[in-house]
One Martini backbone bead per residue (centre of mass of N, CA, C, O) as a GRO file, in nm:
protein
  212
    1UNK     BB    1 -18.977  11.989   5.846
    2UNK     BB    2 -19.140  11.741   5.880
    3UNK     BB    3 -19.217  11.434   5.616
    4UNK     BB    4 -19.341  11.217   5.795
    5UNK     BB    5 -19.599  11.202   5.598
    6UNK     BB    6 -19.830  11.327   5.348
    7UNK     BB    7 -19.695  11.358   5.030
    8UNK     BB    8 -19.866  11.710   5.007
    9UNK     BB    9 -19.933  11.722   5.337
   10UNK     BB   10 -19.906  11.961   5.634
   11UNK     BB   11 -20.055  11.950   5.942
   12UNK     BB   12 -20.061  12.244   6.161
   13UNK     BB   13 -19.949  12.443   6.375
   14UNK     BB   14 -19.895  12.812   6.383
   15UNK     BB   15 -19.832  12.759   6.716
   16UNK     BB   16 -19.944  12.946   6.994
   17UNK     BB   17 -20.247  12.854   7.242
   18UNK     BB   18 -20.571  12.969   7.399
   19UNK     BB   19 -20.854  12.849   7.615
   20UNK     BB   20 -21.144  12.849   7.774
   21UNK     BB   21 -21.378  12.672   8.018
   22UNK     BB   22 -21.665  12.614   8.192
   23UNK     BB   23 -21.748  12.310   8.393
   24UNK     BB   24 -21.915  12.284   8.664
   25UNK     BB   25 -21.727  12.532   8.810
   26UNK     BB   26 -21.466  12.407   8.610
   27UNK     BB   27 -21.166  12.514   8.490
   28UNK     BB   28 -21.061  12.491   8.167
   29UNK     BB   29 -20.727  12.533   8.019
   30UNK     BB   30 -20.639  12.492   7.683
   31UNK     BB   31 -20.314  12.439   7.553
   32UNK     BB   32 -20.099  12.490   7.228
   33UNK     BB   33 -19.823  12.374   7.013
   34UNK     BB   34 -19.558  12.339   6.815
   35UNK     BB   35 -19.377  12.032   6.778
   36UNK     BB   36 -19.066  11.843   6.680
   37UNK     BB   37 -19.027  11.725   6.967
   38UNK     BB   38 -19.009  11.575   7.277
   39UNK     BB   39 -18.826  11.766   7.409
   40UNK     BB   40 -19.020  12.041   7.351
   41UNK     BB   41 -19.302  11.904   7.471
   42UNK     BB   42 -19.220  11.891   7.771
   43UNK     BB   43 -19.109  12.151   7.841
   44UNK     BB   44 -19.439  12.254   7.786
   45UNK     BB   45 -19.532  12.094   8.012
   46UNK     BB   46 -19.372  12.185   8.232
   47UNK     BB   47 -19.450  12.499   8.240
   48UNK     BB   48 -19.750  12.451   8.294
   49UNK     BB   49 -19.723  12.340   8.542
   50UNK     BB   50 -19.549  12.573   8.683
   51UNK     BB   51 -19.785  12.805   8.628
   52UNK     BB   52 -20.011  12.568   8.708
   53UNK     BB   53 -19.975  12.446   9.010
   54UNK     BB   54 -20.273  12.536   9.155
   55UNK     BB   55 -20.380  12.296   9.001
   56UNK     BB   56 -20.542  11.987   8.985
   57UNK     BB   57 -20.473  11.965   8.713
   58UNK     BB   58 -20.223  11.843   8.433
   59UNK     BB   59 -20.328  11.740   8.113
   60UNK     BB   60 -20.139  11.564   7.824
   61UNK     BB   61 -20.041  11.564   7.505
   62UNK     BB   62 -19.906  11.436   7.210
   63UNK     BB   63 -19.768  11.429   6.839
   64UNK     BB   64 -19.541  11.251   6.623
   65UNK     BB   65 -19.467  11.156   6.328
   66UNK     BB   66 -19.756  11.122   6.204
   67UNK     BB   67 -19.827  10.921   6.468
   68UNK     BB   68 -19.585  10.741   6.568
   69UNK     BB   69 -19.561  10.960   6.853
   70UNK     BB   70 -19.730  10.900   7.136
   71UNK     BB   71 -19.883  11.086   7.406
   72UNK     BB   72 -19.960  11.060   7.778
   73UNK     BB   73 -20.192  11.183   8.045
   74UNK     BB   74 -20.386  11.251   8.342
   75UNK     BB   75 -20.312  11.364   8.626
   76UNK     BB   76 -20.507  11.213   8.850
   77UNK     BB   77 -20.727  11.100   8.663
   78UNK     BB   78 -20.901  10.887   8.533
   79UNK     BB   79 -20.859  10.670   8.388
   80UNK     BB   80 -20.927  10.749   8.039
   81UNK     BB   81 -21.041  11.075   8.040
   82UNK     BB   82 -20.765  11.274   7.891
   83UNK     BB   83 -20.551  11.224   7.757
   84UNK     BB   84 -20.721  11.014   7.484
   85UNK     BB   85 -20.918  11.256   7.431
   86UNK     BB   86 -20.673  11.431   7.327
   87UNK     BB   87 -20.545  11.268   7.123
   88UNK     BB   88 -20.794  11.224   6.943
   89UNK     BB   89 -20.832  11.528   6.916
   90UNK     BB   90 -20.575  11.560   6.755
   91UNK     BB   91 -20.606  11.344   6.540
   92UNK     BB   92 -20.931  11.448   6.433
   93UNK     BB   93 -20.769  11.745   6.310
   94UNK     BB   94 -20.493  11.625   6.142
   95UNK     BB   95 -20.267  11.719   6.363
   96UNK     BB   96 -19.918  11.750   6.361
   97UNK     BB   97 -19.694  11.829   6.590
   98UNK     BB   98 -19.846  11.851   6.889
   99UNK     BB   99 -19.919  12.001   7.222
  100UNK     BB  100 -20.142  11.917   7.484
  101UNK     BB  101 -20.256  12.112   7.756
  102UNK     BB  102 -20.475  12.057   8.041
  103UNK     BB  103 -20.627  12.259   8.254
  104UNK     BB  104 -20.756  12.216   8.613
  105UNK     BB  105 -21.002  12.364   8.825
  106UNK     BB  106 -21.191  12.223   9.091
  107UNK     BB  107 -21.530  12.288   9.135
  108UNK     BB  108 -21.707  12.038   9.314
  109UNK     BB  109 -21.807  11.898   9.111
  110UNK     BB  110 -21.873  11.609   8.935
  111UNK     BB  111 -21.894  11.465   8.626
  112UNK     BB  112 -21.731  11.160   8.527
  113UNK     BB  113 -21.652  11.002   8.273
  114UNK     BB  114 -21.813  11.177   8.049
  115UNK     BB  115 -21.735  11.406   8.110
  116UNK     BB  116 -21.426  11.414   8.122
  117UNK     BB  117 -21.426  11.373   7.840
  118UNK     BB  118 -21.568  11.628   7.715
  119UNK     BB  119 -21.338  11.827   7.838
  120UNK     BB  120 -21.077  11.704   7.727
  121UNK     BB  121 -21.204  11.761   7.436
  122UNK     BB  122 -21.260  12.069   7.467
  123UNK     BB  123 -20.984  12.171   7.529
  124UNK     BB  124 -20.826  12.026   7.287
  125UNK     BB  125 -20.961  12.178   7.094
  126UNK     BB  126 -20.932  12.515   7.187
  127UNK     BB  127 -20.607  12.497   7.173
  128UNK     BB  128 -20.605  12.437   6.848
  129UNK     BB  129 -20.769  12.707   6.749
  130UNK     BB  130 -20.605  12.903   6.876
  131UNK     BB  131 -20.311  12.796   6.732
  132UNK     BB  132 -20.382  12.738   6.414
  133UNK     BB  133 -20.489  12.546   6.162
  134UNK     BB  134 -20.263  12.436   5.949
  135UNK     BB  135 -20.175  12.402   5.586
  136UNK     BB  136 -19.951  12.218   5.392
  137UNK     BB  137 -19.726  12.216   5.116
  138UNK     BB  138 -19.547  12.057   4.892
  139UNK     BB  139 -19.200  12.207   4.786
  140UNK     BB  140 -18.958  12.289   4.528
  141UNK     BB  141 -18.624  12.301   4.546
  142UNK     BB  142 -18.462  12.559   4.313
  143UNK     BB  143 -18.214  12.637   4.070
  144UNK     BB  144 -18.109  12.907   3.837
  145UNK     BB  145 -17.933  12.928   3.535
  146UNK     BB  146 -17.850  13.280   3.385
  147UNK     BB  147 -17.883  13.481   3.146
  148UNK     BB  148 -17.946  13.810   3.225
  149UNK     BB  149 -18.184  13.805   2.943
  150UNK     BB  150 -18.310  13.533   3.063
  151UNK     BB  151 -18.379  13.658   3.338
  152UNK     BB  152 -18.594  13.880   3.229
  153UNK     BB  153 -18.804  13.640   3.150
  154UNK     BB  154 -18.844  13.470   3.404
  155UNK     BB  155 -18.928  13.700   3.610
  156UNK     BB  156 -19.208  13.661   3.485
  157UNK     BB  157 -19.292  13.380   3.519
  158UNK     BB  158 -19.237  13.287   3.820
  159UNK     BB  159 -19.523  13.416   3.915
  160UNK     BB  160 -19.709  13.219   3.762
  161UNK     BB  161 -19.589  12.985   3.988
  162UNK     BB  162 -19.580  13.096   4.306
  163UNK     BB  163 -19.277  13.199   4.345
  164UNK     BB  164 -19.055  13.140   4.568
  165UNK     BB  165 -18.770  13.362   4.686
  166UNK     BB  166 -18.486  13.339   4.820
  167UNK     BB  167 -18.229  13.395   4.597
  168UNK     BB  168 -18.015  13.616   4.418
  169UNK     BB  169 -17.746  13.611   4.207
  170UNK     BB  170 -17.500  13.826   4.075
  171UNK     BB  171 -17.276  13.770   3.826
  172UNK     BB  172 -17.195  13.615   3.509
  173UNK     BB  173 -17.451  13.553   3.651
  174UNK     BB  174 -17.772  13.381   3.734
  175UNK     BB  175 -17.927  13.304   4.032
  176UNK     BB  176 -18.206  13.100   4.117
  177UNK     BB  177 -18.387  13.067   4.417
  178UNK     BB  178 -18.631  12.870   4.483
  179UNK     BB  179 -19.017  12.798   4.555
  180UNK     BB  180 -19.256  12.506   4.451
  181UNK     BB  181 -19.507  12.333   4.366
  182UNK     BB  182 -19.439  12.026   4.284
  183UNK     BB  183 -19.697  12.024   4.029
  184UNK     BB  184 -19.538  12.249   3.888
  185UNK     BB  185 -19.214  12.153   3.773
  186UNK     BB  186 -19.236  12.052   3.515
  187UNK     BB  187 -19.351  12.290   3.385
  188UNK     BB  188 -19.165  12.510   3.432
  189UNK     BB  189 -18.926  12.306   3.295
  190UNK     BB  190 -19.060  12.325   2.984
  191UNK     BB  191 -19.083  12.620   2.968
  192UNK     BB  192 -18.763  12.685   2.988
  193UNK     BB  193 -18.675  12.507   2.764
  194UNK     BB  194 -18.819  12.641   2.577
  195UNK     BB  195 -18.710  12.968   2.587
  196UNK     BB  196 -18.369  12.811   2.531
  197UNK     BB  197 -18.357  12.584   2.338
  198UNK     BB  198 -18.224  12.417   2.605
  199UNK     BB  199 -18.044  12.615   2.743
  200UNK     BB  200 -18.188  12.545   3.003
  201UNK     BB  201 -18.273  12.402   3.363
  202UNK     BB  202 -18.363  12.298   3.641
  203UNK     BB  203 -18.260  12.257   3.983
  204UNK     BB  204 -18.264  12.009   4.241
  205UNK     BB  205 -18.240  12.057   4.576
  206UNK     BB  206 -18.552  11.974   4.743
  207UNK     BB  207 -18.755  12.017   5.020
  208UNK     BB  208 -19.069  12.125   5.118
  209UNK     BB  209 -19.320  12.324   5.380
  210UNK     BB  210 -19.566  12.507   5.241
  211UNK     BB  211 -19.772  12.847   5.299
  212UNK     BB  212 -20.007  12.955   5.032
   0.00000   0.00000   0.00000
């Protein structure tokens, strides 16, 4: 996952969804998907304009590193009316790297400027809630080596630090792979360290972003 974010926290879709409404006759379809690249974004939007190629309008924006990269589309609808209150609409739910496309169906009745701002800001409302937005912890990726004996008493430490536990290696040694809240890790090595008499301590591997 990137992390050109905000340095604790990272917000974003926990997938791909869809969710519908009708608005004076005319039918919008919002869909939304998490997305690493501009050329993943593009792909989802190519896709959806191709399944709903008989829709008036495939509308859509995307936002990238933290908010770095952004695009957007009105696609034949009045300049600045769905594009920009899409992106808006993305930004506002605090979600980075995701793509929405809003579908309509013309229904006959015209909106005006502020409706078809509301419908398009409803439209990525309703994608983005659908896709589940879900906030990721920054955790350290650790790895620890230790004698067997050594091993019976950390198994037990690591459950109370809520280790995520990657792999265990048993040769003439243990080694486990974990990964904890990066807020987490002095404390945990402070632990080992304690318990090792100094002979033991964590060895920092990297970082990721994890959901727990």
């Amino acid at each position: 996952m990137s992390t050109d974010i905000a340095p604790e926290l990272y917000t974003t879709l926990a997938g791909e969804g869809s969710d519908e409404f009708e608005e004076k006759r005319s039918l919008f379809i919002g869909h939304a998907k998490h997305i690493t690249s501009e050329e993943e974004a593009m792909e989802f939007v190519k896709a959806k304009k191709k399944e709903y190629s008989d829709a008036t309008h495939n509308c859509w924006a995307y936002l990238l590193k933290g908010g770095i990269v952004a695009r957007y589309s009105d696609d034949g609808e009045p300049q600045g009316t769905a594009g920009v209150p899409m992106l808006e609409t993305i930004r506002k739910s605090g979600v980075c790297d995701a793509v929405v496309v809003v579908t309509r169906y013309f229904g006959g009745i015209l909106l005006g400027a502020g409706g078809l701002v509301r419908a398009y800001s409803h439209g990525a409302k309703v994608a983005l809630d659908a896709a589940e937005i879900v906030t990721y912890e920054k955790y350290t990726e650790l790895s620890l080596a230790c004698s067997y004996s050594d091993y019976q008493k950390y198994s037990v430490v690591l459950p109370t630090f809520n280790a995520i536990i990657d792999s265990t290696d048993f040769t003439d040694k243990v080694t486990v792979c974990f990964a904890i809240k990066a807020t987490l890790v002095d404390a945990l090595n402070k632990k080992i360290t304690e318990m090792s008499g100094g002979k033991n301590s964590l060895e920092v591997i990297g970082e990721r972003f994890d959901f727990r």
